[in-house]
C-alpha positions in Angstrom: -8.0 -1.6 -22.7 -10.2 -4.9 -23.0 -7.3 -7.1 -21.9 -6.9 -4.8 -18.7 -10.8 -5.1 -18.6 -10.1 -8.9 -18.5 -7.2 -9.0 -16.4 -9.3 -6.8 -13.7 -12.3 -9.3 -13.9 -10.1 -12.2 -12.9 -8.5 -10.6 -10.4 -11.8 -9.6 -8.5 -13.0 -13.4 -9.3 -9.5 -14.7 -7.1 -10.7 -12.7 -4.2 -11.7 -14.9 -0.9 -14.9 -13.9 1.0 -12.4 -13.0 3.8 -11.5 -10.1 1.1 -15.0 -9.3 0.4 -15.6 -8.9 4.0 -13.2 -6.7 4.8 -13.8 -4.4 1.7 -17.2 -4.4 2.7 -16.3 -3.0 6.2 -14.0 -0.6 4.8 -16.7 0.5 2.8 -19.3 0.9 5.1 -16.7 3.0 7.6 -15.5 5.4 4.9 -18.9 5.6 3.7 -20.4 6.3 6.9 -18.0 9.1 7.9 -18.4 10.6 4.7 -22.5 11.0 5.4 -21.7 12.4 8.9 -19.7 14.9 7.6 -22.5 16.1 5.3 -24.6 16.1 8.1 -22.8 17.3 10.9 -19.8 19.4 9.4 -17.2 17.6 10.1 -15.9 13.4 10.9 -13.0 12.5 13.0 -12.1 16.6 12.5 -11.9 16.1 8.7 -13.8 18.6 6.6 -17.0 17.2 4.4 -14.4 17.4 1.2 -12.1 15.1 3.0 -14.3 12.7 3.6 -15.0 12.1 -0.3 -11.2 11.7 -0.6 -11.4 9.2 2.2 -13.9 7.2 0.6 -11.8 7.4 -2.6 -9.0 6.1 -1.2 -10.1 3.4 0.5 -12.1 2.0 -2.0 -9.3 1.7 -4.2 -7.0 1.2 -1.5 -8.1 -2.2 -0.4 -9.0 -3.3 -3.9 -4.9 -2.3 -4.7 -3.8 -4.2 -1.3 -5.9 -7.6 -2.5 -4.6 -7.8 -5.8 -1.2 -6.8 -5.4 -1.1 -9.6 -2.5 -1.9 -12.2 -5.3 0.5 -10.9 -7.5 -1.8 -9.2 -10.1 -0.5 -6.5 -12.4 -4.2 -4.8 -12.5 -3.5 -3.5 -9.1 -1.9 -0.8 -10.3 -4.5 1.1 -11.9 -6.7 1.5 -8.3 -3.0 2.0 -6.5 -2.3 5.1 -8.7 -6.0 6.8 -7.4 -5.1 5.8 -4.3 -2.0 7.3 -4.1 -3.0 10.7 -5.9 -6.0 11.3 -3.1 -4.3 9.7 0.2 -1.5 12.3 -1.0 -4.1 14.9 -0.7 -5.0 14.0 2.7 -1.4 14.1 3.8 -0.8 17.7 2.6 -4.0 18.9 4.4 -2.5 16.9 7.7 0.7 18.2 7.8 1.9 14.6 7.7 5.0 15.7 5.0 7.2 12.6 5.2 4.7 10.5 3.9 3.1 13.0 1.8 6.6 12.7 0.1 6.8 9.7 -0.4 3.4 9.2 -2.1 4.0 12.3 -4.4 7.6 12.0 -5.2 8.3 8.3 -4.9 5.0 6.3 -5.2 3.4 7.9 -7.9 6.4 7.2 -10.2 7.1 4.3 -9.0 3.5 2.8 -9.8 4.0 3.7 -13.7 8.0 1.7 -13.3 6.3 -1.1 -11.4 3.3 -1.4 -13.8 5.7 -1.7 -16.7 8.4 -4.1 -14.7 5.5 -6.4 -13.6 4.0 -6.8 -17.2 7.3 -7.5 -18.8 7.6 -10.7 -16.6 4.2 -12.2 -16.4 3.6 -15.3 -15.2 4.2 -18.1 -18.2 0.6 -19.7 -17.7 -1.2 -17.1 -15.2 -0.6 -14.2 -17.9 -2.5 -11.7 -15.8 0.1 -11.8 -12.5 3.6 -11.3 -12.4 6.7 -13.7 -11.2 7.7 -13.8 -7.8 11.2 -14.0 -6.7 13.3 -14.5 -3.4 15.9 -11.9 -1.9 19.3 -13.4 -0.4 20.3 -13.4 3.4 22.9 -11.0 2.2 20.5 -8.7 0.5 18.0 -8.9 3.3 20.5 -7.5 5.8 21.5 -4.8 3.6 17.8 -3.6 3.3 17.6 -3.8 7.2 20.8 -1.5 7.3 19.3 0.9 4.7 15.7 1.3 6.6 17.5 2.0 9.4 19.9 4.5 8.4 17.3 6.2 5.8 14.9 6.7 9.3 18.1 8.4 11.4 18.2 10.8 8.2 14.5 11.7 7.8 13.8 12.1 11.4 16.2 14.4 11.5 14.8 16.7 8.3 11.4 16.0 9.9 12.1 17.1 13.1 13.5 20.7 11.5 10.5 20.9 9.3 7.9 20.4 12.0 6.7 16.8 11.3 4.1 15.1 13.3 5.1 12.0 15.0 8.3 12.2 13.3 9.9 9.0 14.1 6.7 7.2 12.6 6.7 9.0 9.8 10.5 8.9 9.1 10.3 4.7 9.5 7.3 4.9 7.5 9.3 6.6 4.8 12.6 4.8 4.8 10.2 1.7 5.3 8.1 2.6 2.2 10.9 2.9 -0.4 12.6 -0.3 0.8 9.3 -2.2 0.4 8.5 -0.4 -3.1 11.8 -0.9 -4.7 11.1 -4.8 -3.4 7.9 -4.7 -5.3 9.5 -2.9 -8.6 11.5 -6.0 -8.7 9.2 -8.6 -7.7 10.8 -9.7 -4.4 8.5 -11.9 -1.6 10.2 -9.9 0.6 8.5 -6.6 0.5 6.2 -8.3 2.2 8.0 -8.7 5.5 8.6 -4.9 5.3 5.2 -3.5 4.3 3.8 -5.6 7.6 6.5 -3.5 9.7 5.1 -0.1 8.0 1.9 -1.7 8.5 2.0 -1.8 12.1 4.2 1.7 12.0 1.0 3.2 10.1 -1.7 2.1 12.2 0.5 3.4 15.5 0.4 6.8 13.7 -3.5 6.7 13.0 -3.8 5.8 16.7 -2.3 8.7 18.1 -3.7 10.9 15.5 -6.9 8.9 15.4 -8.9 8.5 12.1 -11.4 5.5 12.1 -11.0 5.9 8.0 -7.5 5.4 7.6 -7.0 3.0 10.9 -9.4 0.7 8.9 -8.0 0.6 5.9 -3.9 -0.2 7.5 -5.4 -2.6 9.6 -6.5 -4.4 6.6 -3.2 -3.6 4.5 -1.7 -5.3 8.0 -4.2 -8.2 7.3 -3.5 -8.3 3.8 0.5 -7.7 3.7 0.5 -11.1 6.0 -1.5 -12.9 3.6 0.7 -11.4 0.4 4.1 -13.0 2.3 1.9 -16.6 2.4 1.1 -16.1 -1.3 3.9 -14.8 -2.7 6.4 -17.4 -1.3 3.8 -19.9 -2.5 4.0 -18.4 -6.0 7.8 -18.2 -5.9 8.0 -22.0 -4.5 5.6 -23.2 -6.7 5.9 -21.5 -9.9 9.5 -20.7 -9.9 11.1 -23.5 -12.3 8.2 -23.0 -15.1 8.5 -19.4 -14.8 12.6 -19.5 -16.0 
């Protein structure tokens, strides 16, 4: 517990005031619409409850996004709240294929990942993880699975009543792509969670929630900023990393 203690403290220390800034905002917007809903009844049509889960989630949302953009293992432990109550908010929604994903795929997955990344920490920066680079061959299979994963969803989605169903069907087949990239450390999940990125905050336009279109504009922000740092990390750290 102390050494995740530790490794938590110097990830918030890494942070840029850019980072601050934006958490700040996101704060202030989730906050905000929380205290209207107390006040008023309701916030963007969520429910007072909501709202707390809102708040939640994009507290420990943006704290996941910054450190897992600098390659630090302690993300995990805000990216498992987040994904337990931004699941919650999906059910209540109707928004079921990314409600499966977060329950069935994400919550796993954050345990395998947490694991995966602390077996292969960084030689001399013990609290991150190495970075590693995909091949041309591999990166055109991953485009061929996304895209054949998004026929199949949109399809199921479509029969089960899904809300923007082509969004949410990329957004899945996006999501495991990127997360399986992650599990293994790949740079490269990067160029996919900015597609999902964009695919997320198209979804939160049409079904508008100033909350939520905060917090993926800032995982847009921030999944740009994770490519530049984790090719850094790979290029730079690679050989004494071996």
């Amino acid at each position: 517990m102390d050494h995740m203690i530790s490794d938590i403290k110097k990830s918030f220390k890494e942070l840029k005031w850019y980072e601050y800034l934006m958490g700040a905002i996101m704060v202030f917007i989730a906050a905000r619409a929380m205290i209207m809903a107390f006040s008023t009844g309701t916030s963007d049509g969520n429910p007072p409850w909501l709202t707390v889960i809102n708040f939640i989630s994009a507290v420990c949302g943006v704290i996941c996004i910054f450190f897992t953009a600098k390659a630090n293992i302690s993300n995990f432990v805000f990216a498992t709240v987040n994904t337990i109550v931004y699941a919650i908010y999906l059910v209540y929604w109707h928004i079921w294929g990314t409600a499966a994903l977060e329950i069935l795929f994400y919550i796993p997955m954050n345990f395998v990942s947490w694991y995966f990344w602390a077996k292969n920490k960084d030689q001399v920066l013990t609290h991150k993880t190495r970075a590693k680079q995909l091949s041309a061959v591999q990166n055109t299979a991953c485009a061929a699975v996304v895209l054949a994963g998004a026929v199949v969803y949109h399809a199921i989605l479509v029969r089960i009543g899904g809300e923007v169903a082509w969004f949410d069907a990329f957004t899945l087949s996006i999501g495991i792509i990127a997360t399986i990239l992650e599990l293994f450390r790949y740079r490269e999940q990067y160029v996919w969670w900015i597609i999902t990125d964009i695919v997320s905050v198209g979804m939160y336009i049409a079904h508008f929630d100033a909350v939520y279109l905060t917090k993926r504009s800032i995982y847009l922000i921030m999944a740009i900023i994770g490519l530049v740092n984790w090719a850094r990390l790979q290029k730079n750290r690679n050989a004494e990393n071996q």
